[in-house]
LOKE-948364 format. One record per residue (C-alpha): x, y, z. Coordinates in Angstrom, 3 decimals. Last residue first. Layout:
N
<<X,Y,Z>>,
...
***
This chain:
420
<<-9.770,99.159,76.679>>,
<<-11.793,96.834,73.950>>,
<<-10.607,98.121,70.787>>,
<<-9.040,95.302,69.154>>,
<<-5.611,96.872,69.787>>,
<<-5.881,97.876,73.354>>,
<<-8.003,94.323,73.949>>,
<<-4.352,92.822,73.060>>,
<<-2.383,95.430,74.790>>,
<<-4.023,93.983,78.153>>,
<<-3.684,90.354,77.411>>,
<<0.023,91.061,76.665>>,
<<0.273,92.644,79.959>>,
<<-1.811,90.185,81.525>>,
<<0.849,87.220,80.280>>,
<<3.420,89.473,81.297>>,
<<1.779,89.602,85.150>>,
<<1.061,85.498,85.344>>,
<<4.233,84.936,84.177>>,
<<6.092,86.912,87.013>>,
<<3.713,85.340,89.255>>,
<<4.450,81.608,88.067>>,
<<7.903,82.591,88.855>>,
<<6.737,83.778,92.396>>,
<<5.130,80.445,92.822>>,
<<7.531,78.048,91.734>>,
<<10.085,80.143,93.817>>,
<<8.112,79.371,96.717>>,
<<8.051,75.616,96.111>>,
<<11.965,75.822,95.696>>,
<<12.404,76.988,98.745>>,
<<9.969,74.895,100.854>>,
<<11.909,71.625,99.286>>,
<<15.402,72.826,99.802>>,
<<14.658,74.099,102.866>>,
<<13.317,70.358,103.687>>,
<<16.768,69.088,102.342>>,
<<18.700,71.224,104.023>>,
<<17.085,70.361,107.392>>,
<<17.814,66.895,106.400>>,
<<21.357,67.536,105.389>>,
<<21.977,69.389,108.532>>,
<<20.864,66.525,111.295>>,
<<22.451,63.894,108.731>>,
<<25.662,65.981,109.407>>,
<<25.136,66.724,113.202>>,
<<24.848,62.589,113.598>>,
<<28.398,62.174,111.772>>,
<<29.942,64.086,113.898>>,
<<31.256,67.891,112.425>>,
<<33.519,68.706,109.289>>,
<<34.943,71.784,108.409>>,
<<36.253,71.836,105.113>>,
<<39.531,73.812,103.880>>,
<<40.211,72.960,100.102>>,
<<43.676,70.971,99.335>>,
<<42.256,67.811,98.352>>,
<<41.118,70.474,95.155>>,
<<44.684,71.341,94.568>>,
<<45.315,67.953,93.548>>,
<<42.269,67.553,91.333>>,
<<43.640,70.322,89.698>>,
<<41.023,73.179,88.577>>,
<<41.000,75.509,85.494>>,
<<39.837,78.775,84.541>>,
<<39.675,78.960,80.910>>,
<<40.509,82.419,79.805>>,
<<41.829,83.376,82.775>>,
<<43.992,80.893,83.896>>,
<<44.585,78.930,87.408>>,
<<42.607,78.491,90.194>>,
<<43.607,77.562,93.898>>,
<<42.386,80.583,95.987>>,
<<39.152,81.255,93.777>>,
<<37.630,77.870,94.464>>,
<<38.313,77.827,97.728>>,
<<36.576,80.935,97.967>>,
<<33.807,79.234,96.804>>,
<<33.998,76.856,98.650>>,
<<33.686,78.753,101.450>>,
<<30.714,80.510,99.872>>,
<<28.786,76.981,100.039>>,
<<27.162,75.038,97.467>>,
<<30.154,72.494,97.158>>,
<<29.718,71.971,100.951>>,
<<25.926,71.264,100.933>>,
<<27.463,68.541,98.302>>,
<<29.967,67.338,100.870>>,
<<26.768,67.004,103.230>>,
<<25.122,65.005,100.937>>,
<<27.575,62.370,100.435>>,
<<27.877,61.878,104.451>>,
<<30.830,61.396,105.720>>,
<<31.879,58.694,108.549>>,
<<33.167,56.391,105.992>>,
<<34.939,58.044,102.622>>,
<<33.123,60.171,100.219>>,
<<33.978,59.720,96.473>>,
<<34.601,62.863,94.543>>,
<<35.142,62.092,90.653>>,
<<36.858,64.424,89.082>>,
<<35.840,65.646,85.575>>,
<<36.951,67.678,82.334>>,
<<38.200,64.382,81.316>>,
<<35.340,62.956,80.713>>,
<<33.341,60.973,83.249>>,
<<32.138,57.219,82.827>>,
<<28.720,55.747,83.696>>,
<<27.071,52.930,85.446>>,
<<24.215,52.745,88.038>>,
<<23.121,56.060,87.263>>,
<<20.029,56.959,89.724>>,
<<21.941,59.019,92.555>>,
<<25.227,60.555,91.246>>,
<<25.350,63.764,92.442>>,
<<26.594,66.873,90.473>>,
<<29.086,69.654,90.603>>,
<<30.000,72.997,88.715>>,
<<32.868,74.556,90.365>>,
<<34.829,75.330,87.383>>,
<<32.534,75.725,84.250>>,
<<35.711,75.221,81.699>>,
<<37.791,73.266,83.701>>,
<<37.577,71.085,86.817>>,
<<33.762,70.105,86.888>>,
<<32.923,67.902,90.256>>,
<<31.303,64.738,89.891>>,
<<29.770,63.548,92.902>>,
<<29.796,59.741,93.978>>,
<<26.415,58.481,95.997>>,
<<26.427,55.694,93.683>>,
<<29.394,54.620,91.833>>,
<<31.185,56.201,88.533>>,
<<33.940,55.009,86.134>>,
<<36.844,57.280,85.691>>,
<<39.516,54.539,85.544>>,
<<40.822,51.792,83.747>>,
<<38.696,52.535,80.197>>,
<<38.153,49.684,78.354>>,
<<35.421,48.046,79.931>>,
<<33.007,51.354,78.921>>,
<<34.514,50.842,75.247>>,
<<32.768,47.237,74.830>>,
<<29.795,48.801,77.243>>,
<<29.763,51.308,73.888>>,
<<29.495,54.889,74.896>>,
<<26.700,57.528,75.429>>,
<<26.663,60.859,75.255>>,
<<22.977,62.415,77.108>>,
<<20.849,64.849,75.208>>,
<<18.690,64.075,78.310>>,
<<20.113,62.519,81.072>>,
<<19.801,65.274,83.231>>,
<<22.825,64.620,86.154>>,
<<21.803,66.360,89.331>>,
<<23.466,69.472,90.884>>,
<<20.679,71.851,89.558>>,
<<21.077,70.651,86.049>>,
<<24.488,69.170,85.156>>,
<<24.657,67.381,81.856>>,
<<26.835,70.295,80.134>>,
<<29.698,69.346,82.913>>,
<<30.470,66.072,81.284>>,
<<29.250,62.516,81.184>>,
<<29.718,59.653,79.089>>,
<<26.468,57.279,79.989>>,
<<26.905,53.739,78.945>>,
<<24.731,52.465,75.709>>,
<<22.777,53.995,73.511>>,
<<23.389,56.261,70.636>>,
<<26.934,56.311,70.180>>,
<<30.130,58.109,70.732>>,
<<33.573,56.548,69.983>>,
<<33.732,59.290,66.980>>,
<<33.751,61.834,69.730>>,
<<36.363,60.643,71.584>>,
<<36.431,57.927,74.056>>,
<<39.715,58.158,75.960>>,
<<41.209,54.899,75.666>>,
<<44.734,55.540,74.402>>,
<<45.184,57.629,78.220>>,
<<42.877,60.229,79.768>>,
<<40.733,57.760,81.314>>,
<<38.824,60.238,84.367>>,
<<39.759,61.210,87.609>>,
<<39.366,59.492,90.373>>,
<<39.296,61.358,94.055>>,
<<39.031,59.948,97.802>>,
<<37.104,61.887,99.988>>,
<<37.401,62.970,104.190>>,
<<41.193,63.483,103.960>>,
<<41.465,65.489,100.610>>,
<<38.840,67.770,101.546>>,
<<41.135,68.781,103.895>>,
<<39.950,69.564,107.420>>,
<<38.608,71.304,110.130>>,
<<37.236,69.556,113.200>>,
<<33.699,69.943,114.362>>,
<<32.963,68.109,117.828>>,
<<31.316,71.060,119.387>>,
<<30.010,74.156,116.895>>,
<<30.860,75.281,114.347>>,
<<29.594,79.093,112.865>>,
<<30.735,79.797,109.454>>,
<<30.319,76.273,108.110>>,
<<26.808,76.273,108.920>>,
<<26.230,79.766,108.204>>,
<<26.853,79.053,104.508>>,
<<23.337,77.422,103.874>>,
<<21.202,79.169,106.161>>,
<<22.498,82.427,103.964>>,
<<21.927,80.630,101.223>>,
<<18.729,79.235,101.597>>,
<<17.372,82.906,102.965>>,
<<18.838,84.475,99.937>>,
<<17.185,82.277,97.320>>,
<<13.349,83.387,99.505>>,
<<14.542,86.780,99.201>>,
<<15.586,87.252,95.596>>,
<<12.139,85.460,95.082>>,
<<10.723,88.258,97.026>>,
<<12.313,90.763,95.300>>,
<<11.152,89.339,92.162>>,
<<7.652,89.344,93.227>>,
<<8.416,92.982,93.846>>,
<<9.691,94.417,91.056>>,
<<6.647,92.096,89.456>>,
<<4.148,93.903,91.273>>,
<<5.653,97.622,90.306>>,
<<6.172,96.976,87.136>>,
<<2.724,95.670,86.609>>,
<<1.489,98.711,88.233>>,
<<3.384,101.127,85.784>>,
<<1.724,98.740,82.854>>,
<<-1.725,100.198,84.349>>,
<<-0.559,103.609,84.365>>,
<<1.270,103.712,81.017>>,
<<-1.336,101.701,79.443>>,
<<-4.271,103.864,80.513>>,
<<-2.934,106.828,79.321>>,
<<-1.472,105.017,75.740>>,
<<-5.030,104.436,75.317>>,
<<-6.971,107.485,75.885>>,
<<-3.668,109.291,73.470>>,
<<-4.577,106.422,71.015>>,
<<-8.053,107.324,71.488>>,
<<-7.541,111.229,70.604>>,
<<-4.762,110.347,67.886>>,
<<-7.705,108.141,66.010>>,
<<-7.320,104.396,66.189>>,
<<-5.330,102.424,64.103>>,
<<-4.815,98.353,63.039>>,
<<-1.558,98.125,61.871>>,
<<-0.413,95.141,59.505>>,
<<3.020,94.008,58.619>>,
<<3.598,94.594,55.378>>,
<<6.597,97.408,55.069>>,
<<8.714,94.784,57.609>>,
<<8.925,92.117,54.990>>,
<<9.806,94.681,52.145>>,
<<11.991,97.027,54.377>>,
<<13.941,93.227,55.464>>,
<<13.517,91.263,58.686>>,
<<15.488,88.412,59.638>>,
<<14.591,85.272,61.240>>,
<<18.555,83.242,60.412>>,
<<18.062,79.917,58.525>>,
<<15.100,81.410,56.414>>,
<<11.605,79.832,56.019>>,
<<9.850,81.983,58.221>>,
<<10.617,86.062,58.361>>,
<<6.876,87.109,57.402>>,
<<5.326,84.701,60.604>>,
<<7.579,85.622,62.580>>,
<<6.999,89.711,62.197>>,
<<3.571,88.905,61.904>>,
<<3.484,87.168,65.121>>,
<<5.427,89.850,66.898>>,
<<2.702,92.525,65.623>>,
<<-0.165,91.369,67.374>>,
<<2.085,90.076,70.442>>,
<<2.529,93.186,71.095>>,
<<6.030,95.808,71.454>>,
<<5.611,97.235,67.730>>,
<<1.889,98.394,68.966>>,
<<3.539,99.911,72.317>>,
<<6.039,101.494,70.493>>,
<<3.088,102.859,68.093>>,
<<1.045,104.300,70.621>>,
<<3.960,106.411,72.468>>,
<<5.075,108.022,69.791>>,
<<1.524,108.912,68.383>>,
<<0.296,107.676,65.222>>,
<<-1.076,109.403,61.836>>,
<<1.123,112.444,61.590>>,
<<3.817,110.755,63.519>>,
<<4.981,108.581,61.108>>,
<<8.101,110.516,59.677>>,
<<10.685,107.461,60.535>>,
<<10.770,103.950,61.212>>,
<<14.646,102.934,60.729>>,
<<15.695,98.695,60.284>>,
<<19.016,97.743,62.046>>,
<<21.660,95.126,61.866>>,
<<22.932,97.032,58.977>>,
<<24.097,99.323,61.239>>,
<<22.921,102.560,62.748>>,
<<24.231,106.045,63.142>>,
<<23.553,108.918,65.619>>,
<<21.032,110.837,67.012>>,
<<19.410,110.941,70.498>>,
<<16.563,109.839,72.672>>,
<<15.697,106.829,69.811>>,
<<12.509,105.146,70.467>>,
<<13.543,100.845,70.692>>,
<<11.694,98.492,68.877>>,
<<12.193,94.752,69.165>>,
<<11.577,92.815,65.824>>,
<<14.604,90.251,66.656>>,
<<17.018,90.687,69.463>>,
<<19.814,89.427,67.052>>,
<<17.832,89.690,63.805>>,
<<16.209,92.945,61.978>>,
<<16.850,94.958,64.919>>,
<<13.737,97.866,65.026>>,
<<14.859,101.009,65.338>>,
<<12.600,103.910,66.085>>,
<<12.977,107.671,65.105>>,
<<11.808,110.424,67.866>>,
<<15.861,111.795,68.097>>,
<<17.623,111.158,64.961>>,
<<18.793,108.493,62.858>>,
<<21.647,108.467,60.463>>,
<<22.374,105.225,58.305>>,
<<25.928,104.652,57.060>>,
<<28.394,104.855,54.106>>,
<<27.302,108.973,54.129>>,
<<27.659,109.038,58.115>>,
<<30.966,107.661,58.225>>,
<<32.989,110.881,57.776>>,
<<31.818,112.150,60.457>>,
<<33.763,109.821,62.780>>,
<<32.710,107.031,63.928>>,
<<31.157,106.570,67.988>>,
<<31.155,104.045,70.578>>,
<<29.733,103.428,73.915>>,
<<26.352,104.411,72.897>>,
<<23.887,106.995,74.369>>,
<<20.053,107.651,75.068>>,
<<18.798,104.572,73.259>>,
<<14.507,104.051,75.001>>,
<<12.331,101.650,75.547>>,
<<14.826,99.321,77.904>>,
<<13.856,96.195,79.345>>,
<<15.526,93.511,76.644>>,
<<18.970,96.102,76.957>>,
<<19.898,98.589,73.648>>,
<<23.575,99.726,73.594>>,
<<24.524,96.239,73.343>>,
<<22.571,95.810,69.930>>,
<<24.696,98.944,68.638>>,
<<24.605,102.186,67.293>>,
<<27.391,104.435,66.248>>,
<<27.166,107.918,67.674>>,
<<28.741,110.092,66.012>>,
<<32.045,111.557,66.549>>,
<<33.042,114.974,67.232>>,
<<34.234,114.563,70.990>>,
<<36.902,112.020,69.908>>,
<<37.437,108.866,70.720>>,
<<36.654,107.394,66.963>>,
<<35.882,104.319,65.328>>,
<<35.879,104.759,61.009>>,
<<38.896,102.366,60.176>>,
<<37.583,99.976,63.085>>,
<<34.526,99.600,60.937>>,
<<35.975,98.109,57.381>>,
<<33.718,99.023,56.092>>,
<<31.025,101.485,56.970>>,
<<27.649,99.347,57.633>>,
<<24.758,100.560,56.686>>,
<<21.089,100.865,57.864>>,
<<18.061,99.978,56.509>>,
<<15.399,102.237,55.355>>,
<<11.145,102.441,56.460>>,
<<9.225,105.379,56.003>>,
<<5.864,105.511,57.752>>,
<<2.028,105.022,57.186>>,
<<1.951,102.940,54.009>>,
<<5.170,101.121,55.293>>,
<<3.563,99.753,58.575>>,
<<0.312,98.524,56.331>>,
<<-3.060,100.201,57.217>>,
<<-6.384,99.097,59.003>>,
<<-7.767,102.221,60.441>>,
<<-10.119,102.813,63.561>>,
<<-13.168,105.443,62.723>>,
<<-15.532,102.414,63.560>>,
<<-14.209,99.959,65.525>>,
<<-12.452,96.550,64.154>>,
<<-15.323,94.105,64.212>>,
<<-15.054,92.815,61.178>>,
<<-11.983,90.744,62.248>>,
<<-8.875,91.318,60.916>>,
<<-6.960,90.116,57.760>>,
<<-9.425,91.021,55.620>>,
<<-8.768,94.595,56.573>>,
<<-5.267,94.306,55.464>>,
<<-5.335,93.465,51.268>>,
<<-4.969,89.873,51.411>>,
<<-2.363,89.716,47.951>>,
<<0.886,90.198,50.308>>,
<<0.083,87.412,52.605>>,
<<-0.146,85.104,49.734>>,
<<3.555,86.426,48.671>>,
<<4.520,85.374,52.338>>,
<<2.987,82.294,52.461>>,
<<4.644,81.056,48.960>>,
<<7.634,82.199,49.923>>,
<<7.397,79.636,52.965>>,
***
């Protein structure tokens, strides 16, 4: 991949574009129209962190969000003293990360210092405006080369060398100032249509749940309230000599199943453990049957799954199995799992902080109401076709939300070939 880069280095810029770039546009490398430093990393840090009303800021990826343009404050600051083992950047600089949130500029609103997380553009405003250049370092144009000059390492991460060749294509201020007009009012519209595709699929997820939790909220004749212990038997898993650990693990066989296999309350059996059937008769309990849910006791408490198209499998030990007893339907304990009485369950009977953890015998304890066993097929099909119209709409407001950044991109992309 060196190889690419130091070919990249010999193309001089314009024939890297098409000949069509406009006339009176430029063609120039980022560090032939700017100055580019790294920043620096006072060691060791918590010596230099300060409360006090002196300090300076001290820049961080957390101070920056994935839909902000602009770094107004920080939550932490070093004293003064730290600025010469440091970086400092002031008000109208951008900072590019050179690897957590990759190549993503933010303009700074204030000064302060930055890291050696951090790349500085400075003292390029004689050739490009402000505004221009955040939404050239925000394209797909640039992106690429940004990728494309930080391959072959472990960890993508820019340098001044890598980021110095990435190439600009420039129009004069008046045009960029033309552009940047249009963008702000056409990407203001975007905004707009996407706030409110998402509100809608807020909506639509809203509607489910509120359905959802009203039926144990308002019961009706018949329903008795009980313990989820008396309506469903429990198993956990083998947590004696025959646990299989990882080095019992193989590539086919039985599926071992944990919490990470979930996937909207269904078991993915992709990047699926597996055990030996040898190892699978081993174990004494723990071993799943159809229409079973598995129900996550530590770690990602509250997680569940059905078992519908496993016909054998084992559960570790951060598992329960839930088994349904006659006269209750599988599907309607699931609807139950979903619920915000569960929930609240859930937060009534758990222990730790770190790891929040579940006993099997406090979850017999949880409150259920249960009706006749007609009323619960009646609710698990009407779930079911909610279910189905719910998650149809959300396929279409998330294809919206694509839909409007793929035009923004397709929108900067005739701004930079010259066809806005």
């Amino acid at each position: 991949m060196k190889q690419s880069n130091n070919c990249l280095n010999k193309i001089s810029p314009q024939s890297k574009l098409s000949k069509s770039v406009k006339d009176g546009w430029l063609v120039k490398r980022l560090g032939d129209v700017c100055e580019i430093a790294r920043g620096g990393s006072p060691r060791p840090i918590q010596a230099f962190l300060t409360d006090s009303e002196t300090g300076i800021n001290w820049i961080k990826i957390s101070d920056a969000t994935v839909s902000s343009k602009y770094i107004y404050s920080t939550v932490e600051k070093i004293i003064p003293g730290g600025i010469k083992r440091s970086r400092l950047v002031k008000d109208g600089d951008f900072i590019l990360s050179n690897s957590m949130s990759f190549g993503r500029p933010y303009i700074m609103r204030t000064t302060g210092c930055i890291h050696d997380g951090w790349l500085v553009i400075s003292n390029y405003d004689k050739l490009i405006n402000q505004d221009f250049l955040y939404n050239l370092l925000s394209s797909k144009f640039v992106y690429s080369q940004f990728e494309q000059l930080a391959a072959g390492s472990t960890v993508r991460n820019l340098n001044i060398s890598l980021a110095s060749k990435v190439i600009l294509v420039i129009p004069p201020l008046p045009e960029q100032h033309r552009i940047v007009g249009i963008l702000d009012e056409v990407f203001e519209a975007i905004a707009k249509a996407k706030a409110n595709t998402q509100k809608n699929l807020n909506n639509v997820r809203e509607l489910f749940d509120s359905y959802l939790n009203n039926i144990f909220l308002h019961t009706g004749a018949g329903w008795v309230v009980k313990r989820l212990g008396d309506v469903c038997d429990f198993e956990n898993g083998d947590r004696g000599t025959n646990y299989p650990s990882r080095k019992f693990r193989v590539s086919n066989g039985i599926p071992f199943i944990n919490a990470g296999h979930f996937v909207n309350s269904t078991i993915n059996l992709d990047n699926m453990d597996y055990i030996s059937k040898e190892h699978f008769n081993l174990l004494s309990n723990g071993k799943i049957c159809k229409n079973d849910l598995l129900f996550c006791l530590r770690g990602s408490l509250g997680k569940f799954a059905s078992v519908e198209d496993i016909n054998e499998g084992a559960i570790a030990s951060s598992l329960v199995i839930v088994r349904p007893k006659d006269g209750v339907v599988s599907k309607y304990i699931s609807a139950y799992f979903n619920s915000l009485i569960c929930s609240k369950m859930i937060a009534l009977y758990k222990n730790g902080a770190a790891q929040p953890n579940l006993a099997a015998a406090s979850l017999k304890l949880f409150i259920i109401p249960v009706p006749p066993l007609p009323e619960q097929h009646r609710i698990v099909v009407k779930l079911d076709a909610l279910s189905k119209e719910t998650k149809r709409l959300e396929e279409i407001y998330q294809a919206k939300l694509k839909a409007l950044d793929e035009l923004k991109e397709s929108i900067l992309d005739k701004a930079f070939n010259g066809e806005l």
